[in-house]
C-alpha positions as semicolon CSV with decimal commas, in nm:
position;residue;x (nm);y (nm);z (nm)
1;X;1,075;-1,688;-1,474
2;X;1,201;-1,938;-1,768
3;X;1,440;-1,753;-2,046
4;X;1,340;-1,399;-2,152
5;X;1,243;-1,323;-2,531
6;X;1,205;-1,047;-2,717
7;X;0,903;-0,971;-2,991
8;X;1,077;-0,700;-3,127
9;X;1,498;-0,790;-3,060
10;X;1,606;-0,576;-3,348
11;X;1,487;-0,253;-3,099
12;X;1,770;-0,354;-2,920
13;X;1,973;-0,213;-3,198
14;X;1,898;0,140;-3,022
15;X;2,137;0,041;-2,732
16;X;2,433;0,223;-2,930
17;X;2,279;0,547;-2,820
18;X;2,386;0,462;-2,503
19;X;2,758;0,540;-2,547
20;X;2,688;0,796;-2,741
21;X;2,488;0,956;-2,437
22;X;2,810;0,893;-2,219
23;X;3,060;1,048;-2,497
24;X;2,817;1,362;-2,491
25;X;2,797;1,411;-2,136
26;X;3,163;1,412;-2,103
27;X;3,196;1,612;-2,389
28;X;2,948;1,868;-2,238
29;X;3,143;1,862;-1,932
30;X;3,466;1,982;-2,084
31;X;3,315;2,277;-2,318
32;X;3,147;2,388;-1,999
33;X;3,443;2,385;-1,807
34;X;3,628;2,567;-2,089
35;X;3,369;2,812;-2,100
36;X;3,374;2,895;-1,756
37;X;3,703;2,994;-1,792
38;X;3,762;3,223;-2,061
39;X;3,394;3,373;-1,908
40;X;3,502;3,405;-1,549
41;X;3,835;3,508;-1,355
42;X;3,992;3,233;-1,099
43;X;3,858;3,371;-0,804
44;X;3,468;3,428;-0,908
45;X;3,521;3,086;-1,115
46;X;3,582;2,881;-0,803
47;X;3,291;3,064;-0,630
48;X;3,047;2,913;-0,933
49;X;3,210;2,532;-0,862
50;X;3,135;2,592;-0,504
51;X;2,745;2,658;-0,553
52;X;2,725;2,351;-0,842
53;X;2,673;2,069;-0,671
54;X;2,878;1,821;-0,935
55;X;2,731;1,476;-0,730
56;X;2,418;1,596;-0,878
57;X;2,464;1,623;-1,225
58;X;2,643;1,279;-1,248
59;X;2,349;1,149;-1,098
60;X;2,096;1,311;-1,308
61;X;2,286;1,156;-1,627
62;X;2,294;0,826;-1,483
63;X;1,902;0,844;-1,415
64;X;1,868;0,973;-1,780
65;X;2,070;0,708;-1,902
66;X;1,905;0,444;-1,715
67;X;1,579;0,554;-1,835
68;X;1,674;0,569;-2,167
69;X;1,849;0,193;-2,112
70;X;1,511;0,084;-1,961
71;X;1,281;0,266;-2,275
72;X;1,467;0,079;-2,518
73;X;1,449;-0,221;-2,316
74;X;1,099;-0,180;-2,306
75;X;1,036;-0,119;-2,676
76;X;1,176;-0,473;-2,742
77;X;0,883;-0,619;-2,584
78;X;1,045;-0,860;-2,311
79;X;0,873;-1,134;-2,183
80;X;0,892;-1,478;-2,050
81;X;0,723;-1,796;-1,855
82;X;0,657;-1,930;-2,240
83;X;0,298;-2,114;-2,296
84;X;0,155;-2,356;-2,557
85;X;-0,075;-2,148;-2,790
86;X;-0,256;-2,319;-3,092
87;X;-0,347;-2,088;-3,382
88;X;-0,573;-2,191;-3,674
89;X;-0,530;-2,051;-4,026
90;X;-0,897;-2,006;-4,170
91;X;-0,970;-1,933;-4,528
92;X;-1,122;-2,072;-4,853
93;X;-1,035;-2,234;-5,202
94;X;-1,056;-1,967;-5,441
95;X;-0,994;-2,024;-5,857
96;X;-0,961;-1,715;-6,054
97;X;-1,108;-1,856;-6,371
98;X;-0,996;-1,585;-6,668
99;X;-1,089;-1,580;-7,032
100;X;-0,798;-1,549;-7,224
101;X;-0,916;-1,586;-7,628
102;X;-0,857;-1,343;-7,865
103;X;-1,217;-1,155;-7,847
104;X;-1,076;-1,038;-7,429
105;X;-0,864;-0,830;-7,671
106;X;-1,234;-0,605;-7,742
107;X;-1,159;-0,253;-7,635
108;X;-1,524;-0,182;-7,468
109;X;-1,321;-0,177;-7,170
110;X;-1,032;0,048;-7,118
111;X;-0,722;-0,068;-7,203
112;X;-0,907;-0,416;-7,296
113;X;-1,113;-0,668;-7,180
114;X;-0,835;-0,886;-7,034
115;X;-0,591;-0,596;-6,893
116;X;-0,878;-0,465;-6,682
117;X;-0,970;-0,825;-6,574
118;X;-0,598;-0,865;-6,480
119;X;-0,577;-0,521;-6,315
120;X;-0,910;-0,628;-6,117
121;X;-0,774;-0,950;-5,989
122;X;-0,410;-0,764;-5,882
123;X;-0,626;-0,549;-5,715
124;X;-0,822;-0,804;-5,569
125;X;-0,475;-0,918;-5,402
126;X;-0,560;-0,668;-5,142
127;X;-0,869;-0,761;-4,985
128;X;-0,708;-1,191;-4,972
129;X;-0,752;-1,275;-4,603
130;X;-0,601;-1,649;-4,577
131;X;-0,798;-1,759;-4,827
132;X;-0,574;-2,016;-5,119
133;X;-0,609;-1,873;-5,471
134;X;-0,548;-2,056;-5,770
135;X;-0,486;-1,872;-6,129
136;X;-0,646;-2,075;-6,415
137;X;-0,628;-1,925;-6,797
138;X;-0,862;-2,056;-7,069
139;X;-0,963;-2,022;-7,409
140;X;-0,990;-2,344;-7,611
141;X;-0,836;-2,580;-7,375
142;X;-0,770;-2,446;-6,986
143;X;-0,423;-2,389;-6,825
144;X;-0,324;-2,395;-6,461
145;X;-0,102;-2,102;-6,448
146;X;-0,061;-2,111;-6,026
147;X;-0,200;-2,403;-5,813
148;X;-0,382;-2,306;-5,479
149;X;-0,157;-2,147;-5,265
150;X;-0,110;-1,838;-5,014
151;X;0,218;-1,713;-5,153
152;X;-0,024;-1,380;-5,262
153;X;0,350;-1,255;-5,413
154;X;0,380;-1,564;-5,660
155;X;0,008;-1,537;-5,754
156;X;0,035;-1,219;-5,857
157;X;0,336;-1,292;-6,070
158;X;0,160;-1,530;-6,243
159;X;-0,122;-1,282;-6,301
160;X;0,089;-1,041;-6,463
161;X;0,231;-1,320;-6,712
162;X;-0,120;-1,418;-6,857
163;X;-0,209;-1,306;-7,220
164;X;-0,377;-1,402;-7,521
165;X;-0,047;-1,660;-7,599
166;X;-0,105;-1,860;-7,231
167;X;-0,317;-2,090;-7,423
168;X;-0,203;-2,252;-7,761
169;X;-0,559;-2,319;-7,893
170;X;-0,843;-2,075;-7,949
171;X;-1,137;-2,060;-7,893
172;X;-1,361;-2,008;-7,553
173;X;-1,447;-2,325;-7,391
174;X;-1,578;-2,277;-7,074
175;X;-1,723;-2,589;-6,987
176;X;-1,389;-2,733;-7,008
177;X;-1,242;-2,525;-6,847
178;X;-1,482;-2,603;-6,505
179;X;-1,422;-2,958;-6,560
180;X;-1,038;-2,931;-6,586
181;X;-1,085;-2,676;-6,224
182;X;-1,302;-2,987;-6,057
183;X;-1,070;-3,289;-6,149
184;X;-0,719;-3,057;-6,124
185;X;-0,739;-2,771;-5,872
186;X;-0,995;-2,864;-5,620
187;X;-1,021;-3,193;-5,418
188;X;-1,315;-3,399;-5,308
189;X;-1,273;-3,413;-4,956
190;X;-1,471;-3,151;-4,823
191;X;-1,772;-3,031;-5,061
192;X;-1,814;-2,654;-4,940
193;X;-1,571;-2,387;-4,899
194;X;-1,501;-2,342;-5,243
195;X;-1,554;-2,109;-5,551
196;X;-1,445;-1,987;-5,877
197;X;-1,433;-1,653;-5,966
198;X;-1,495;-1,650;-6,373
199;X;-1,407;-1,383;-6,591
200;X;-1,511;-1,363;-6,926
201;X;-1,751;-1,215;-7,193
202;X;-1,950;-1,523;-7,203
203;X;-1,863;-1,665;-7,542
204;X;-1,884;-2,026;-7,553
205;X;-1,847;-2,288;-7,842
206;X;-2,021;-2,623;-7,760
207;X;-1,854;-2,702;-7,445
208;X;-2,124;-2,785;-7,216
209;X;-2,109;-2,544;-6,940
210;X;-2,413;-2,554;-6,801
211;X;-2,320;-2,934;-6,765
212;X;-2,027;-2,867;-6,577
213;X;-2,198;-2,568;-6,362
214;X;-2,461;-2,822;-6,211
215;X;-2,147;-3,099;-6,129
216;X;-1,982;-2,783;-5,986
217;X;-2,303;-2,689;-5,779
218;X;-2,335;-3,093;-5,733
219;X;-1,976;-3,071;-5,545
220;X;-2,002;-2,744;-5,349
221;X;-1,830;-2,521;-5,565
222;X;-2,036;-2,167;-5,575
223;X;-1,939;-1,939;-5,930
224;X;-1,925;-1,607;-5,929
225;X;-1,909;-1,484;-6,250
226;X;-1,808;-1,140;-6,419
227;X;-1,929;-1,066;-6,760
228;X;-1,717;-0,832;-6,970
229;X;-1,824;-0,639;-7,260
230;X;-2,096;-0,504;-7,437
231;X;-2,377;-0,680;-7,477
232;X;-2,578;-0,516;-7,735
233;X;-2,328;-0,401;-8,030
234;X;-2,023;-0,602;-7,929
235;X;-1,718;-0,470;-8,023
236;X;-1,397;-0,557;-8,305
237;X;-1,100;-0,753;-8,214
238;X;-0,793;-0,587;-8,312
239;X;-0,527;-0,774;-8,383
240;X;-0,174;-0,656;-8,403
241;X;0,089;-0,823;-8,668
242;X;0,463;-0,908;-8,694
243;X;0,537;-0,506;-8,821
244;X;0,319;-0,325;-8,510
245;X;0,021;-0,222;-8,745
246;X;-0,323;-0,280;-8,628
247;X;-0,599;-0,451;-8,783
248;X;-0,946;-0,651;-8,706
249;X;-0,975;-1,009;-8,665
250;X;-1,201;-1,148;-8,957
251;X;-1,379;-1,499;-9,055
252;X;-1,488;-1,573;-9,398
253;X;-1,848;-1,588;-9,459
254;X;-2,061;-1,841;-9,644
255;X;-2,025;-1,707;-9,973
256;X;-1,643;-1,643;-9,881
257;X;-1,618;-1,315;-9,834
258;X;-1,422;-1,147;-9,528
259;X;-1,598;-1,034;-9,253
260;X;-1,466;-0,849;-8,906
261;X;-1,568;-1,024;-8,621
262;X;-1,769;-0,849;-8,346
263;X;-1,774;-0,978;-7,985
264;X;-2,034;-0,949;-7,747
265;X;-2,090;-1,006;-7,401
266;X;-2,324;-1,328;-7,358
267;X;-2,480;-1,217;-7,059
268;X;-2,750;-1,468;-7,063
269;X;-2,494;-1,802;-7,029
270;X;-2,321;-1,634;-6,747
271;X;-2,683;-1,636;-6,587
272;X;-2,732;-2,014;-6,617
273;X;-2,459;-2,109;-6,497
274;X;-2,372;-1,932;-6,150
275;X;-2,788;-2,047;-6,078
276;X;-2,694;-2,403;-6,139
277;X;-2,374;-2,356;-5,860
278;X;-2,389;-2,378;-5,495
279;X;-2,503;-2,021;-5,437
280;X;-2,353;-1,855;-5,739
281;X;-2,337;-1,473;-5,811
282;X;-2,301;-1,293;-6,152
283;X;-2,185;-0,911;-6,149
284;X;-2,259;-0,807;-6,508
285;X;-2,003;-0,566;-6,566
286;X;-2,092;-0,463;-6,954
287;X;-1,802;-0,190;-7,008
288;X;-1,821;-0,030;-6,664
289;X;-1,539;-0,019;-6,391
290;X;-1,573;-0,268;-6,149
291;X;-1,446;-0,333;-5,831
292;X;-1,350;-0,679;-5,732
293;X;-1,176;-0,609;-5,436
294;X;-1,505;-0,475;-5,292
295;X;-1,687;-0,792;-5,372
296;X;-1,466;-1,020;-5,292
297;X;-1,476;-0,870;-4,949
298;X;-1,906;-0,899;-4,962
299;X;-1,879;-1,261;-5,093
300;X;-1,612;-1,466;-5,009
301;X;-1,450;-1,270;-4,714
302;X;-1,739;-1,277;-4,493
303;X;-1,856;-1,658;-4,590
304;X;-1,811;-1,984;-4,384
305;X;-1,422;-2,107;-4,414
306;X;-1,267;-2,401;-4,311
307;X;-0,967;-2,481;-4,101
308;X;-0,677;-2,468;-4,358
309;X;-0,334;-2,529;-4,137
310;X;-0,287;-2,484;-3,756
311;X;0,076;-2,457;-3,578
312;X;0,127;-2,404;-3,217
313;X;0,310;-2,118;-3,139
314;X;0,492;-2,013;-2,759
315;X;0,317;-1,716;-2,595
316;X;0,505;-1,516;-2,372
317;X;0,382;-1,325;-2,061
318;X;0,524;-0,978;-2,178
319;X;0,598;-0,716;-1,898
320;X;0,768;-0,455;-2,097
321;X;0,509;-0,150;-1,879
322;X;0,684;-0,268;-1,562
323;X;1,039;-0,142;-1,760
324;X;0,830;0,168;-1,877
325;X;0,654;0,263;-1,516
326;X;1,052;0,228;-1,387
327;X;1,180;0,500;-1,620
328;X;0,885;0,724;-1,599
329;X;0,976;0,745;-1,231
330;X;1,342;0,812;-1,321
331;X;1,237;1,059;-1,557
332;X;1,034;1,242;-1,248
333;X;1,311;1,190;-0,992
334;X;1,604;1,339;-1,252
335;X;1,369;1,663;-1,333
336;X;1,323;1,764;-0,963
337;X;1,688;1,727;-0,848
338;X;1,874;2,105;-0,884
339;X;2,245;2,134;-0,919
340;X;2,267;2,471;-0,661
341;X;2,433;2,369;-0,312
342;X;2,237;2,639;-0,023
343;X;2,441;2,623;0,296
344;X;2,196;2,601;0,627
345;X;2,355;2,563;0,975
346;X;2,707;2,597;0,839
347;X;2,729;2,397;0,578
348;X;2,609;2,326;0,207
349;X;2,326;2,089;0,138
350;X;2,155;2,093;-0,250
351;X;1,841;2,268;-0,356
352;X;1,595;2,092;-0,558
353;X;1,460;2,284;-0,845
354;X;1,711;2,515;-0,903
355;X;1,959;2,588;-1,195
356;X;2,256;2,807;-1,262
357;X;2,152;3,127;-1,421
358;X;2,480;3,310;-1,435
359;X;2,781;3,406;-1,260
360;X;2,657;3,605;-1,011
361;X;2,476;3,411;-0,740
């Protein structure tokens, strides 16, 4: 046997009980014996401490103690005879790809467009399994808000942070955005094991998506896309000034006169593009509830994933039942051992399975 170690040391903590165990039994010991005597006159008294056989109590404590020692040993999970133990982290490259321009703000989605996209992706946090996530914003030009990473806690952070003001230019480029993802996020080593996950209502101005879906598709990277918002009416962007009052986000027309702008969901685009990636998906999501933790777990959970890290770890050879089996049987042995003394052939001897019941014997 080489060292001992413990998988769960802080049980140890527990150990204080021990004293207290001893402090209680001698407590015990001294109410009873007070007890006795304000119960019972001197001469029946001694009578009662000649049928208790005293060796027997002490040594039911110390088997109780011992198995409570050896219980608590056991919880700590000893082990030892260490060996060599390689463990390989698998997972994928995942980019959350999230429309950030001013028509996310659309209200065919409860609160908006972009809270429930961010609440979907928090949620999404859940269902991670190893796999690096990346947080990219867009709207006219893309942002990289978190690089790939498995700190899940600093992801969703950065999640919480996005808005409308995470990009300084407007717009809804998402062609640019892809090719910023391809030359910034993801690396060319390996062409598989990779996807974006792209939220948005589908509203593009002349950047060339379906360009950058086939390069994507070209290098590996499967979309899966979620479209947002209606798609037949479309719905106002409000837009909230310096003094809190609401209004609607207007352009000027050709004959200059002010016009509210409605946003719809361009399912179509989203279409073309995740067919021109490796494998792509679209979930059109219109102004339903959706559940991205669910199909993350379908898509990405359950596909191929590459080796990410590996460490080597030491493996003990734990033997914490051996501790248990011990105090089970110390358990059994305390319970069957009386504290009565019965006197055969002229002298006293103890009786198992017997207790004091009162004064009179």
């Amino acid at each position: 046997m080489t060292g001992i170690h413990f998988t769960h040391i802080q049980s140890l903590f527990f150990l204080w009980l021990l004293p207290l165990l001893l402090l209680f039994y001698f407590y015990a010991s001294i109410k009873r014996k007070q007890a006795l005597e304000i119960f019972a006159q001197s001469d029946v008294l001694n009578k009662i401490n000649v049928s208790i056989n005293t060796t027997n109590r002490l040594i039911k404590f110390i088997l109780l103690l011992t198995a409570a020692f050896l219980i608590i040993f056991s919880i700590a999970r000893p082990g030892w005879n260490p060996k060599p133990k390689k463990i390989e982290r698998l997972g994928r490259d995942v980019v959350f790809l999230i429309d950030v321009s001013k028509s996310m703000l659309a209200e065919d989605l409860k609160p908006n467009r972009l809270e429930r996209a961010k609440l979907a992706v928090k949620d999404c946090i859940e269902s991670l399994e190893g796999d690096r996530v990346a947080l990219v914003a867009f709207a006219g030009t893309a942002v990289m808000k978190c690089p790939l990473t498995l700190d899940y806690g600093f992801f969703r952070g950065m999640v919480d942070e996005i808005s409308v003001f995470s990009v300084s230019r407007g717009g809804t480029n998402i062609g640019d955005a892809l090719r910023m993802i391809m030359k910034d996020v993801f690396d060319d080593q390996v062409k598989q094991y990779k996807d974006i996950i792209l939220i948005t209502d589908g509203e593009d101005q002349d950047s060339a998506p379906e360009f950058a879906a086939e390069e994507a598709g070209k290098r590996g990277i499967r979309i899966l896309a979620f479209g947002l918002g209606d798609e037949n009416t479309g719905m106002r962007i409000p837009i909230t000034d310096e003094s809190g009052r609401t209004a609607y986000l207007q352009y000027k027309d050709e004959q200059g006169n002010l016009q509210e702008v409605w946003s719809k969901l361009d399912a179509d685009l989203l279409r073309k593009l995740v067919n021109l990636s490796a494998g792509g998906n679209y979930l059109n999501v219109a102004t339903d509830n959706f559940d991205l933790g669910a199909v993350y777990k379908q898509l990405i959970t359950s596909a191929e994933k590459k080796a990410l890290e590996s460490t080597t770890i030491q493996q003990y050879d734990e033997q914490y039942q051996f501790f248990l089996l011990i105090a089970f049987i110390l358990l059994i042995l305390e319970s069957v051992i009386g504290l009565r003394k019965i006197k055969t052939a002229g002298k006293e001897e103890p009786a198992a399975n017997t207790r004091v019941q009162g004064v009179k014997q």
